[in-house]
C-alpha positions as CSV (number, residue, x, y, z in Angstrom):
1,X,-35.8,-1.7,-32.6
2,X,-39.3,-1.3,-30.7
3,X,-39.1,-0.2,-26.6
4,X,-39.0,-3.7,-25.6
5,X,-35.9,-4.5,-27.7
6,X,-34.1,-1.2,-26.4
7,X,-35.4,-2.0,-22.9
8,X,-33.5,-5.4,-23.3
9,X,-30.1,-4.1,-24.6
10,X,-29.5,-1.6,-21.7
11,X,-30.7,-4.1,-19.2
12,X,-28.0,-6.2,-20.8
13,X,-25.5,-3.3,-20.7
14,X,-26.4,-3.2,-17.0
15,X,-26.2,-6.6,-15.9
16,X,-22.6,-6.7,-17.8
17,X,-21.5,-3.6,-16.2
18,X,-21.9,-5.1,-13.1
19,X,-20.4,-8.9,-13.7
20,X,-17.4,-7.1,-15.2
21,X,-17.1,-5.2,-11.6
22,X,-17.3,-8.0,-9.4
23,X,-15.8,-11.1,-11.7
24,X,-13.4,-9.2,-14.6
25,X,-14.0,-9.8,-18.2
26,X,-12.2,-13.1,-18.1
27,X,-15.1,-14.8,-15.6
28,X,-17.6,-13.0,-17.5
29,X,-19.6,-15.1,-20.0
30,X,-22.0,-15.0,-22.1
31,X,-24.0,-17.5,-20.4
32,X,-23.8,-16.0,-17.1
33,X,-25.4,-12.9,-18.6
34,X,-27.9,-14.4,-20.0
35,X,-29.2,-16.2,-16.7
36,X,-28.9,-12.9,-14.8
37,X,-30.9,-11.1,-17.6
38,X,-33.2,-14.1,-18.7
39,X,-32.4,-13.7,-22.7
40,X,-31.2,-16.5,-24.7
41,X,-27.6,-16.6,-26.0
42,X,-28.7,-15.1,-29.3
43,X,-29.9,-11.9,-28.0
44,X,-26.4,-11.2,-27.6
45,X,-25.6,-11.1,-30.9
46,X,-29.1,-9.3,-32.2
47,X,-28.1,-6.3,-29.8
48,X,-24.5,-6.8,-30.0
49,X,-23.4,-8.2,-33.3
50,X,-19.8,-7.3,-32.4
51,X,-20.7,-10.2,-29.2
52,X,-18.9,-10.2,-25.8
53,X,-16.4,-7.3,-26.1
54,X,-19.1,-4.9,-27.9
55,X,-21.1,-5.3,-25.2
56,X,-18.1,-5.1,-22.8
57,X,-17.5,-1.7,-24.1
58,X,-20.7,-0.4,-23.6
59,X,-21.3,-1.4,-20.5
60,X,-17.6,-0.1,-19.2
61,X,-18.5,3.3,-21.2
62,X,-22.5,3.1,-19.2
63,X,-19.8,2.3,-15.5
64,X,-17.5,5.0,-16.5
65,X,-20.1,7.8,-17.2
66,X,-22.4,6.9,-14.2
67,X,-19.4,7.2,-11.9
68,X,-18.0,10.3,-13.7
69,X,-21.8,12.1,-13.3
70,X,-21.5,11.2,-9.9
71,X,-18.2,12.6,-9.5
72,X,-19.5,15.8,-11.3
73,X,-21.9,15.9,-8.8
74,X,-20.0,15.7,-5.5
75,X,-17.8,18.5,-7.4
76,X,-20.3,20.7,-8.0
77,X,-21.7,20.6,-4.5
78,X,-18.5,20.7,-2.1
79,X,-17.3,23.9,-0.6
80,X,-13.3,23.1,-1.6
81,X,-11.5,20.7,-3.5
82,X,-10.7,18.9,0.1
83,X,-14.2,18.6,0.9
84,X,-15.1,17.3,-2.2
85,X,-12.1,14.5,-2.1
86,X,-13.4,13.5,1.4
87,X,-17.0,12.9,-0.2
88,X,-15.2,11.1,-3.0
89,X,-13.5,8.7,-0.7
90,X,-16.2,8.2,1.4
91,X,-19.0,7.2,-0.9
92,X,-16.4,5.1,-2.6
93,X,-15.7,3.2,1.0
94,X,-19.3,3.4,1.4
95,X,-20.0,1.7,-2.2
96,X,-17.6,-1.1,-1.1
97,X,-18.3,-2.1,1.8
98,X,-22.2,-2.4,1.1
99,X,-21.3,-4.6,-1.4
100,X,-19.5,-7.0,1.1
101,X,-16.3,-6.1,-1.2
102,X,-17.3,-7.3,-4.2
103,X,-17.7,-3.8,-6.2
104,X,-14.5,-1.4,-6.3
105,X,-13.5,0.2,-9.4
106,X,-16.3,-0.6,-12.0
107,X,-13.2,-0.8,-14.9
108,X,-9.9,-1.6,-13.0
109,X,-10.3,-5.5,-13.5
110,X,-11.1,-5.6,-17.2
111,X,-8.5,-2.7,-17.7
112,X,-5.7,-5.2,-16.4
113,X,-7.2,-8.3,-17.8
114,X,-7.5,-6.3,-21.8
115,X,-4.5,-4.4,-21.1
116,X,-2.5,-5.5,-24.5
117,X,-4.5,-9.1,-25.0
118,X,-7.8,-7.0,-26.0
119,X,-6.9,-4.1,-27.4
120,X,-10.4,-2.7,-28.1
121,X,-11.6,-3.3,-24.9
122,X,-8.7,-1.3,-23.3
123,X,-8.8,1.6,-25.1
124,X,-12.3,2.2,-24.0
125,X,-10.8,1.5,-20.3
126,X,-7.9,4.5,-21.0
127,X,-11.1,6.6,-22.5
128,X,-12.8,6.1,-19.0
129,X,-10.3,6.7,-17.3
130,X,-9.1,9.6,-19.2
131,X,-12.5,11.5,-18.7
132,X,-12.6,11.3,-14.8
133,X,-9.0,12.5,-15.0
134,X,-10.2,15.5,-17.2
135,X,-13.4,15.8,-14.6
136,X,-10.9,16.5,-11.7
137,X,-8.6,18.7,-13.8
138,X,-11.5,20.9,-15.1
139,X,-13.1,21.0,-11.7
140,X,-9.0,22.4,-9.9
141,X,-8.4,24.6,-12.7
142,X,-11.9,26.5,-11.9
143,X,-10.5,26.7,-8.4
144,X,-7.3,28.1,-9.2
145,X,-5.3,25.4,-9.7
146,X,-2.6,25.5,-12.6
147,X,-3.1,23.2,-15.6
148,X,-0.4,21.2,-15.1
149,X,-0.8,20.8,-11.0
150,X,-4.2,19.9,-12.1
151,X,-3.5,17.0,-13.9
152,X,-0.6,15.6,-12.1
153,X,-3.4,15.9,-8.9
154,X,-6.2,14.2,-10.9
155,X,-3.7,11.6,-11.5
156,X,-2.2,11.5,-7.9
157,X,-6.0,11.0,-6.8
158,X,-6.7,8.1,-9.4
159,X,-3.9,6.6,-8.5
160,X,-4.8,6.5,-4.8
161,X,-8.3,5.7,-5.1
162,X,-7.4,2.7,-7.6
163,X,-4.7,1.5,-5.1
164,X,-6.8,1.8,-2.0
165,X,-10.3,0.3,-3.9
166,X,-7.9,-3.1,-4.5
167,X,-6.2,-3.3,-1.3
168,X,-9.7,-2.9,0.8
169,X,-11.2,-5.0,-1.7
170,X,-8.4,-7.4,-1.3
171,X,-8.0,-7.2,3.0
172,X,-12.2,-7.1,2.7
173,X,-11.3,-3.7,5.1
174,X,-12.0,0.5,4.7
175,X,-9.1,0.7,6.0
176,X,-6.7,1.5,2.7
177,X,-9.7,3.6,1.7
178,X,-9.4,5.5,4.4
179,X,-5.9,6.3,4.7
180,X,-5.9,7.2,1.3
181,X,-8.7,9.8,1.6
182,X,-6.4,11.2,4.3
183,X,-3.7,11.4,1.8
184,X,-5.7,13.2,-0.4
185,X,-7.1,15.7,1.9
186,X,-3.2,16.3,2.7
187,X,-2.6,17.3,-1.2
188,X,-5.5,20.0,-0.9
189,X,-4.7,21.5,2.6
190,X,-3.4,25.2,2.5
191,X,0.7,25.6,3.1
């Protein structure tokens, strides 16, 4: 495949990536990506022979690992694990509302639309999800944290952030966002 060919699959991942955040995999067809990316409906299948969910997957694996670099990043850089949840949050709330509500989580809607009708489709969901779980754990067991208190916070965290992401989506508000960062900073405080 020459540069123009390779150029044209990941704009496709793209453009998917982002009609699977805002509309679900349901509402997401094939001719809808082809208008946003101006190839014809057989391009699909030259870059995707597996069609609409192999490119699916791709583009939640392309969502998944831009979000989780991003996570590494705000990790990397905070003083604590409660500064670093508060930057979390807040970029997240950030990311929202400058979409006028429209992006949240760039997986949770195909994960509960594949979830047992689609199975390939979900697994790669659960393997996104899974490595931003593993992202947080790694990051609290460098800073002390058990194993196991690291992965039931990584998964109190997710569970917030996923909750609050639908609910401000949902009331088009920051406000579940932001009681749920406060919730989270109330997990890393010091007894």
């Amino acid at each position: 495949m020459g540069k123009k060919g390779i150029e044209t699959k990941q704009k496709m991942i793209e453009v998917m990536a982002g009609l699977l955040e805002e509309s679900g995999y349901e509402a997401t067809g094939i001719i809808e990506l082809g208008k946003e990316t101006g190839t014809p409906k057989g391009s699909l299948y030259f870059h995707f022979p597996g069609g609409k969910d192999e490119l699916t997957n791709l583009a939640i694996l392309h969502s998944g690992n831009q979000l989780n670099l991003f996570f590494q990043s705000v990790l990397a850089e905070a003083d604590s694990p409660a500064q670093a949840i508060k930057q979390v949050f807040h970029a997240l709330e950030n990311r929202i509302v400058s979409s006028g509500y429209k992006k949240g989580c760039p997986i949770a809607t195909t994960a509960m639309e594949t979830s047992g009708s689609v199975p390939g489709v979900s697994n790669v969901c659960a393997e996104v999800y899974s490595l931003w779980l593993k992202t947080f754990e790694t990051y609290l067991v460098e800073k002390g944290y058990t194993n196991r208190l690291a992965k039931n916070l990584s998964l109190s965290l997710l569970s917030l952030w996923e909750g609050a992401l639908l609910l401000s989506k949902l009331q088009k508000s920051p406000e579940p966002l932001r009681v749920a960062a406060k919730t989270a900073e109330l997990l890393f405080k010091p007894n």
